[in-house]
TORZA-545441 format. One record per atom (N, C-alpha, C): residue in one letter; x, y, z; atom name; residue number from 0. Coordinates in Angstrom, 1 decimal. Example, Ala and Ser with C-alpha at 12.3 -4.5 7.8 and 13.67 -1.06 7.14 Angstrom:
  dodo       u       v       w  voke  marlum
     A    13.2    -5.7     7.8     N       0
     A    12.3    -4.5     7.8    CA       0
     A    13.2    -3.3     7.8     C       0
     S    12.8    -2.2     7.1     N       1
     S    13.7    -1.1     7.1    CA       1
     S    12.9     0.0     7.9     C       1
! end
This chain:
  dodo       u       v       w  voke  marlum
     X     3.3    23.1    -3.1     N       0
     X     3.0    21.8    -3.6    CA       0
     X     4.3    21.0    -3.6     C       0
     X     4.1    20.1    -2.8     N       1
     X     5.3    19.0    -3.0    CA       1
     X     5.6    18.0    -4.8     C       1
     X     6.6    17.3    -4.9     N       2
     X     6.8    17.0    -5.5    CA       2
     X     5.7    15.8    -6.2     C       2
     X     5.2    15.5    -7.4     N       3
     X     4.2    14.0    -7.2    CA       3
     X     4.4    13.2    -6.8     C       3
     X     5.5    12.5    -6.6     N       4
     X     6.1    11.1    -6.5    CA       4
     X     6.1    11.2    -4.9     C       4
     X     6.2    12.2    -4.3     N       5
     X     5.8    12.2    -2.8    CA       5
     X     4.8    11.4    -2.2     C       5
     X     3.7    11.9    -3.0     N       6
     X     2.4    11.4    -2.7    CA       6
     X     2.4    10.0    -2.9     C       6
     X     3.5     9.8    -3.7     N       7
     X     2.7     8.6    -4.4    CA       7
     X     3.6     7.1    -3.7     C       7
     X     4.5     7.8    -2.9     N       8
     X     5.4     6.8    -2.1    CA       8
     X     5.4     6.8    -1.1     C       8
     X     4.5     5.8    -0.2     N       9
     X     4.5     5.5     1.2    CA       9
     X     6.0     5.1     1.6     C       9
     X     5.8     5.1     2.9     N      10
     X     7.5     4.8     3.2    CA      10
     X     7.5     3.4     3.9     C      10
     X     6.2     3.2     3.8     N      11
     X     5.6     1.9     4.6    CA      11
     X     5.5     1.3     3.1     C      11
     X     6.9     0.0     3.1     N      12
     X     6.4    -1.3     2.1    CA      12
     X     4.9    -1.8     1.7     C      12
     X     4.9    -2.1     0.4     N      13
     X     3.6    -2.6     0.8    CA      13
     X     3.5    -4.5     0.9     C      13
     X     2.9    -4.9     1.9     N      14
     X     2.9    -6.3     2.3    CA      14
     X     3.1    -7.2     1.4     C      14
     X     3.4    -8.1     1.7     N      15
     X     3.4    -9.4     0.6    CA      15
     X     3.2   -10.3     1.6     C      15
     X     2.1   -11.2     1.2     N      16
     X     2.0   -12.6     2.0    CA      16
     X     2.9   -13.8     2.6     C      16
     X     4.0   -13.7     1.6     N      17
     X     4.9   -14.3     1.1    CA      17
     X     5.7   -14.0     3.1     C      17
     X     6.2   -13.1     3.5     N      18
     X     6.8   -12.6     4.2    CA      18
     X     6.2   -12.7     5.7     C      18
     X     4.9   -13.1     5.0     N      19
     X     4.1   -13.8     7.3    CA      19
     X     3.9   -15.0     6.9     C      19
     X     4.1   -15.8     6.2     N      20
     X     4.4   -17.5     5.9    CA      20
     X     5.1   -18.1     7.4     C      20
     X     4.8   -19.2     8.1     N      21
     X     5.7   -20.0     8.6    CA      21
     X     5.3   -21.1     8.0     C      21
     X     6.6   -22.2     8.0     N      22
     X     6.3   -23.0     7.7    CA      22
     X     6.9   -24.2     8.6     C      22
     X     5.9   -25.5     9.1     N      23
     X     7.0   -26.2     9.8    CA      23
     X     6.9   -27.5     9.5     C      23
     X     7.7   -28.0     9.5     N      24
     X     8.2   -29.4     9.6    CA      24
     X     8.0   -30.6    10.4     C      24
     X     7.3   -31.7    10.0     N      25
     X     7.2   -32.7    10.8    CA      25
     X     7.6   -33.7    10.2     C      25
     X     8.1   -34.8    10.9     N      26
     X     9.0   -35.9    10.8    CA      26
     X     8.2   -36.6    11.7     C      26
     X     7.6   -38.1    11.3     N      27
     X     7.3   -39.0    12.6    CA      27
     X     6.0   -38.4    13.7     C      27
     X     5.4   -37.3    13.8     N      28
     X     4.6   -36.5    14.3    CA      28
     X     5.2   -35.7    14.9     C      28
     X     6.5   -35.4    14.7     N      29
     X     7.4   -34.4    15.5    CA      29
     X     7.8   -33.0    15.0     C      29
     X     7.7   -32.2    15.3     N      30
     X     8.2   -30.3    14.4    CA      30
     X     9.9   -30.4    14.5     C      30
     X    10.3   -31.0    13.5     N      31
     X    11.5   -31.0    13.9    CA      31
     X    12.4   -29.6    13.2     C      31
     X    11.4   -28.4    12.6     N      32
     X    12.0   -27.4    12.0    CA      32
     X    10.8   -26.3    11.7     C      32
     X    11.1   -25.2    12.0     N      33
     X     9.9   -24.6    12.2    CA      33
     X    10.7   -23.3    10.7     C      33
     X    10.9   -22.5    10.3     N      34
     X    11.1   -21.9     9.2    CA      34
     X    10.2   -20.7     8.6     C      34
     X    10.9   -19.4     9.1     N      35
     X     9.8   -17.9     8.3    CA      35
     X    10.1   -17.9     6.7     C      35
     X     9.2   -17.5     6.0     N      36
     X     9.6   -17.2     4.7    CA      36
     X     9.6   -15.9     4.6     C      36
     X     9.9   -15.4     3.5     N      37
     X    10.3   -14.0     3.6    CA      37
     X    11.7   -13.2     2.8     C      37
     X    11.8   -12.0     2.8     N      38
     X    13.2   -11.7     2.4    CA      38
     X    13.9   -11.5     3.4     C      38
     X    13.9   -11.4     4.6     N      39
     X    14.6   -11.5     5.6    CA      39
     X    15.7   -12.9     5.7     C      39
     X    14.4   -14.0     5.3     N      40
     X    15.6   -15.2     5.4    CA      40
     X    15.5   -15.6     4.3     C      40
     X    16.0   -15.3     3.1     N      41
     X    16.6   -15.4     2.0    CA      41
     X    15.2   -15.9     1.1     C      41
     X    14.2   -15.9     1.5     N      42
     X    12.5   -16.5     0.7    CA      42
     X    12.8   -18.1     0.8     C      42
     X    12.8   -18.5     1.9     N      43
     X    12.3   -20.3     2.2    CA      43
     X    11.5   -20.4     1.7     C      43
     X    11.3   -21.1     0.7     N      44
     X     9.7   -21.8     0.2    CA      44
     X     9.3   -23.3     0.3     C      44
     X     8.8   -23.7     0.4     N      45
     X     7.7   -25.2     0.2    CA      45
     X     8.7   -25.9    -0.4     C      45
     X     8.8   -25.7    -1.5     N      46
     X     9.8   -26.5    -2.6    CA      46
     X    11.0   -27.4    -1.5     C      46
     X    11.7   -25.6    -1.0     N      47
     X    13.1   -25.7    -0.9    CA      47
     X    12.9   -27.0     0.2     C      47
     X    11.9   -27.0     1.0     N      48
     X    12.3   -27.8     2.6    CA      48
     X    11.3   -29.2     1.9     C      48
     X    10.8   -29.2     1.0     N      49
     X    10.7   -31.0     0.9    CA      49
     X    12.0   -31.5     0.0     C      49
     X    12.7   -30.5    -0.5     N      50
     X    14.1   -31.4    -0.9    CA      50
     X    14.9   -31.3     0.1     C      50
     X    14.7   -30.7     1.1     N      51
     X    16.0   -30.3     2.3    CA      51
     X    15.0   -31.8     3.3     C      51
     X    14.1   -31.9     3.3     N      52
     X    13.5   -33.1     4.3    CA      52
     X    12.3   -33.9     3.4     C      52
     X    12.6   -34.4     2.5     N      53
     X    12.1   -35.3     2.0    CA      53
     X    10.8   -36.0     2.2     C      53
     X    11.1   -37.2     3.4     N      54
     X    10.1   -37.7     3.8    CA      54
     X     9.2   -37.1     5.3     C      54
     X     9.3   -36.1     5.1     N      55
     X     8.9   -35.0     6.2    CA      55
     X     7.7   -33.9     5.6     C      55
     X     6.6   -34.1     6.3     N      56
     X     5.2   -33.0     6.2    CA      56
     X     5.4   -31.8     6.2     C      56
     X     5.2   -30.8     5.7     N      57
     X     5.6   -29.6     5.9    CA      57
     X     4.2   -29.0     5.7     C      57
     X     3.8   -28.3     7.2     N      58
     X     2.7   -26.9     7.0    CA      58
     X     3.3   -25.6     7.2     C      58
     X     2.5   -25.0     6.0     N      59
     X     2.7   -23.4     5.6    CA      59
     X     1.0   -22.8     6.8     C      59
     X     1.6   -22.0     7.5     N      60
     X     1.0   -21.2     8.2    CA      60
     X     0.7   -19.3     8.1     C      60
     X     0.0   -19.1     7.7     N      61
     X     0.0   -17.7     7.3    CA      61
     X    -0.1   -16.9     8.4     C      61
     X     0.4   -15.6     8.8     N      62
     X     0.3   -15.2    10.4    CA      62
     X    -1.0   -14.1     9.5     C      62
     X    -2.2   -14.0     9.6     N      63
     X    -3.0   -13.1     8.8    CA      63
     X    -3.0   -11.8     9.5     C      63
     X    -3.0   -12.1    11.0     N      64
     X    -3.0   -11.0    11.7    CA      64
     X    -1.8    -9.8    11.7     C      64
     X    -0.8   -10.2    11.6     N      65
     X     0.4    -9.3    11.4    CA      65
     X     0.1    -9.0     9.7     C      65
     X    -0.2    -9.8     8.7     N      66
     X    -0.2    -9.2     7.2    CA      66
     X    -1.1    -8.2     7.4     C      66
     X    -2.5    -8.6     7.8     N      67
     X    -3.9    -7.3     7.8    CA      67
     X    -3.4    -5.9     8.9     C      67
     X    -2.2    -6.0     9.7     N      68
     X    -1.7    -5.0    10.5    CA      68
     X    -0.8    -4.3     9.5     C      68
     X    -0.4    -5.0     9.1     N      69
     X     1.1    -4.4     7.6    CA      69
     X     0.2    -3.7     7.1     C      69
     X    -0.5    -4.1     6.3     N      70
     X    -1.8    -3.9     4.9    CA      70
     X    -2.3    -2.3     5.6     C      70
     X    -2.8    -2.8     6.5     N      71
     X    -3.6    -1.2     7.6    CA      71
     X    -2.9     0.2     7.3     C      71
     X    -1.3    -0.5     8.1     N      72
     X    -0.3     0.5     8.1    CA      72
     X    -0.2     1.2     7.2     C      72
     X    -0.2     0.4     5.9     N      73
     X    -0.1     0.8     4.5    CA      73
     X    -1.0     1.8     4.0     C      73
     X    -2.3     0.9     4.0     N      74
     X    -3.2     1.9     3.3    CA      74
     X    -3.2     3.0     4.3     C      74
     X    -3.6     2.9     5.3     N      75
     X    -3.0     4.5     5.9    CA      75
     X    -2.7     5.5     5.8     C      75
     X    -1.2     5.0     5.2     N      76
     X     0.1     5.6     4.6    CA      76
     X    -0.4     6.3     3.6     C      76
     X    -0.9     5.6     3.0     N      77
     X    -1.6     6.1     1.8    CA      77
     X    -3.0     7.1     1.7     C      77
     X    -3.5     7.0     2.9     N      78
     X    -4.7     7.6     2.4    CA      78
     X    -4.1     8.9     2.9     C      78
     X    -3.1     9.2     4.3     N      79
     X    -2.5     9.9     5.0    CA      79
     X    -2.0    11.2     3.2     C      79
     X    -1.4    10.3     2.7     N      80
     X    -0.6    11.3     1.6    CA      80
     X    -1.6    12.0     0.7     C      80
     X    -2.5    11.1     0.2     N      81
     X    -3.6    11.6    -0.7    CA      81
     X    -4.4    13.0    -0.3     C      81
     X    -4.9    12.7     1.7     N      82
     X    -5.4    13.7     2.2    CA      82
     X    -4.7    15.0     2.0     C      82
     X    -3.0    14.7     1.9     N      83
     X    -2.0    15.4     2.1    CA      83
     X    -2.1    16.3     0.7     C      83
     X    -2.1    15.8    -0.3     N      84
     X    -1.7    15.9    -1.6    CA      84
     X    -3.2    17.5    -1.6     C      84
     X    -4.6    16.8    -1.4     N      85
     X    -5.3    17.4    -1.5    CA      85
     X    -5.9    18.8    -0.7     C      85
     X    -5.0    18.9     0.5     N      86
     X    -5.1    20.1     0.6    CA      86
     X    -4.1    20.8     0.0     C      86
     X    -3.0    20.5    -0.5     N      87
     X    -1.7    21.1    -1.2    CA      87
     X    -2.6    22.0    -2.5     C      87
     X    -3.1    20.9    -2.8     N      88
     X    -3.9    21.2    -4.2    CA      88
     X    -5.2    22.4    -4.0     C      88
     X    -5.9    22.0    -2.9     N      89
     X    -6.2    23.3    -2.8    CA      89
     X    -6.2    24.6    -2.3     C      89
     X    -4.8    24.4    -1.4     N      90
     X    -4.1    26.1    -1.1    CA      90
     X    -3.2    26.2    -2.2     C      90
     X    -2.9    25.3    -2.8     N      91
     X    -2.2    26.1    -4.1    CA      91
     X    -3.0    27.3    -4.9     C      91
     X    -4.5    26.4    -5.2     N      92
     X    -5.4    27.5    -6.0    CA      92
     X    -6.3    28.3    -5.5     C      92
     X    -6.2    28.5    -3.9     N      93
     X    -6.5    29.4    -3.1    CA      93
     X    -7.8    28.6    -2.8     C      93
     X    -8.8    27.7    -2.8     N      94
     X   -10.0    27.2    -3.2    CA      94
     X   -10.1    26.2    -1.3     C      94
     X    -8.6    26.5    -0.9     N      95
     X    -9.5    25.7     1.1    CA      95
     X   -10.6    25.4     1.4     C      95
     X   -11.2    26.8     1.6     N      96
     X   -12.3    26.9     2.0    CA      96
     X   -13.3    27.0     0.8     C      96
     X   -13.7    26.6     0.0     N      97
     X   -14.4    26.7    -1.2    CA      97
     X   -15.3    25.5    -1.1     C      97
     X   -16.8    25.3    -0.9     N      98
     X   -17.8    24.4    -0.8    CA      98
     X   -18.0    23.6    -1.1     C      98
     X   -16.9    23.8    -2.9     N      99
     X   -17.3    23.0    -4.2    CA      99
     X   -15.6    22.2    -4.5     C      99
     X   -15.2    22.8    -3.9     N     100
     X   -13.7    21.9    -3.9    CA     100
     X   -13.9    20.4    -4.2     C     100
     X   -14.3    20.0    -3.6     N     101
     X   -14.5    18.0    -3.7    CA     101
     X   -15.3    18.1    -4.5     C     101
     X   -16.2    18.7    -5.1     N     102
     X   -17.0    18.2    -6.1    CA     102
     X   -16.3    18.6    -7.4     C     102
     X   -15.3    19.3    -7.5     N     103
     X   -14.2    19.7    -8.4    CA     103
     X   -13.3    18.8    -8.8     C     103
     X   -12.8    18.0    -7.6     N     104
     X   -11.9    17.5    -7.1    CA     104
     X   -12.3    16.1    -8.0     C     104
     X   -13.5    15.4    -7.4     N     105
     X   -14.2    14.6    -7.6    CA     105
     X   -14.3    14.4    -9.3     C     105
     X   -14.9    15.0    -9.9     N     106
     X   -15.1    15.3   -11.3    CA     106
     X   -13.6    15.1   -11.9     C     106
     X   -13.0    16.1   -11.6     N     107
     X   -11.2    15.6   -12.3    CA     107
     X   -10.6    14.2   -12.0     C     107
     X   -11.5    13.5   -10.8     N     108
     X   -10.2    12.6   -10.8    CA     108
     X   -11.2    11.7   -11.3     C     108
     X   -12.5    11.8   -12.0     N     109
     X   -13.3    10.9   -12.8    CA     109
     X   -12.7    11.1   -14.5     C     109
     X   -12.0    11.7   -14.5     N     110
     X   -11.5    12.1   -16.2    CA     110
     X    -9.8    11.9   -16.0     C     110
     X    -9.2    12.1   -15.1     N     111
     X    -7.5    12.2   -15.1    CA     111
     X    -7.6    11.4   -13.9     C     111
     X    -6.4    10.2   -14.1     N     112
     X    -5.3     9.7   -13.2    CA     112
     X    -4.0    10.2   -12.9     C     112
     X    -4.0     9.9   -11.7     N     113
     X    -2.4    10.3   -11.2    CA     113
     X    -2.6    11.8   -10.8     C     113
     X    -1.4    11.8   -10.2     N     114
     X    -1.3    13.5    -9.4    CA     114
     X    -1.0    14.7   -10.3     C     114
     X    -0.2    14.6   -11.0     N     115
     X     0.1    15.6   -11.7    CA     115
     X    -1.1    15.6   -13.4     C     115
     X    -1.2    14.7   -13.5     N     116
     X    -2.9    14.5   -14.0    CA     116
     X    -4.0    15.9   -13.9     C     116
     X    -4.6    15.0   -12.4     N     117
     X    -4.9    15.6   -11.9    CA     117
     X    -5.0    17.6   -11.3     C     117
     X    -3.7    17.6   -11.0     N     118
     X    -3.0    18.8   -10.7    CA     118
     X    -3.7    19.8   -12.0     C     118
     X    -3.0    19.3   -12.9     N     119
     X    -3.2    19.8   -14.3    CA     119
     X    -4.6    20.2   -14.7     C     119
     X    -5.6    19.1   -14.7     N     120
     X    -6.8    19.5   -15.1    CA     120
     X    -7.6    20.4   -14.1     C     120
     X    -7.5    19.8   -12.6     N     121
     X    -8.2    21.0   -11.8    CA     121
     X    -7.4    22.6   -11.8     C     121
     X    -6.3    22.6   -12.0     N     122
     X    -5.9    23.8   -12.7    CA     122
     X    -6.8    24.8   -13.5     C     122
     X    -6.8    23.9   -14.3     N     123
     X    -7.6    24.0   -15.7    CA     123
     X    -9.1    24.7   -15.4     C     123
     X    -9.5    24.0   -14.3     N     124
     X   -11.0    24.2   -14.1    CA     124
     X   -11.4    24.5   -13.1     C     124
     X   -10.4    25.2   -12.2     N     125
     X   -10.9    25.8   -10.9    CA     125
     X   -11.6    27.0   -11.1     C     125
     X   -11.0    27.8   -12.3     N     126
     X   -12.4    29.2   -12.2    CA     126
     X   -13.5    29.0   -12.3     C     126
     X   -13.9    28.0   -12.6     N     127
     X   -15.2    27.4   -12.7    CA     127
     X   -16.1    27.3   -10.8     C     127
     X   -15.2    27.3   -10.0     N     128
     X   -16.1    27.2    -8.8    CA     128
     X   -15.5    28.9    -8.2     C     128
     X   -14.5    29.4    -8.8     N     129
     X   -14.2    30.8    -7.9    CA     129
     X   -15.0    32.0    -8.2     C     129
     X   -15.5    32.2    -7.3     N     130
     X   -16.4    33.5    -7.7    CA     130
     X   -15.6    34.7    -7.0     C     130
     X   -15.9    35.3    -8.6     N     131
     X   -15.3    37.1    -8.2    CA     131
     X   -16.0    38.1    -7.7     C     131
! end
């Protein structure tokens, strides 16, 4: 069994909206500045570019497609570890191949949160599906 905090840390960021923002600038009907927000470029916001251009329009553009690709990646990432976590959990208690595992599984994680939670109570309650 790996460590919990394994599980519990994708290595995939999780998205922020904030970061597929463009935003662009018009002057006179013209783009005279086009601008990503983000931590990459220091978080440009709305605010910052109507005091940097005043009498200038500024549209915020969301790229949704790249965010809902990020988000994907992520939960992925995540469901990837949980699957991971869950067979750990049950060749720990020898229970792989055991019919009732998910319904064990299921039950514990309706009474305990978290992994080591978890861990703990099906511990607790795996003799309950092991037949000798």
């Amino acid at each position: 069994m790996k460590p919990f905090k394994y599980y519990s840390k994708p290595q995939t960021l999780y998205p922020d909206k904030k970061d597929y923002i463009t935003f662009y600038v018009y002057d006179k009907g013209e783009c005279i500045c086009e601008e990503k927000s983000g931590s990459a470029t220091g978080s440009i916001t709305k605010s910052h570019l109507n005091q940097k251009y005043p009498n200038a329009v500024i549209q915020e553009v969301l790229d949704e497609e790249a965010y809902k690709e990020h988000r994907k990646e992520y939960e992925d990432e995540r469901n990837k570890l949980y699957q991971e976590f869950q067979n750990d959990l049950f060749e720990e208690y020898g229970v792989s191949d055991n019919p009732k595992r998910f319904l064990l599984l299921t039950k514990v994680e309706d009474i305990r949160d978290g992994y080591s939670e978890v861990y703990d109570l099906f511990g607790d309650l795996v003799e309950l599906i092991v037949e000798e």
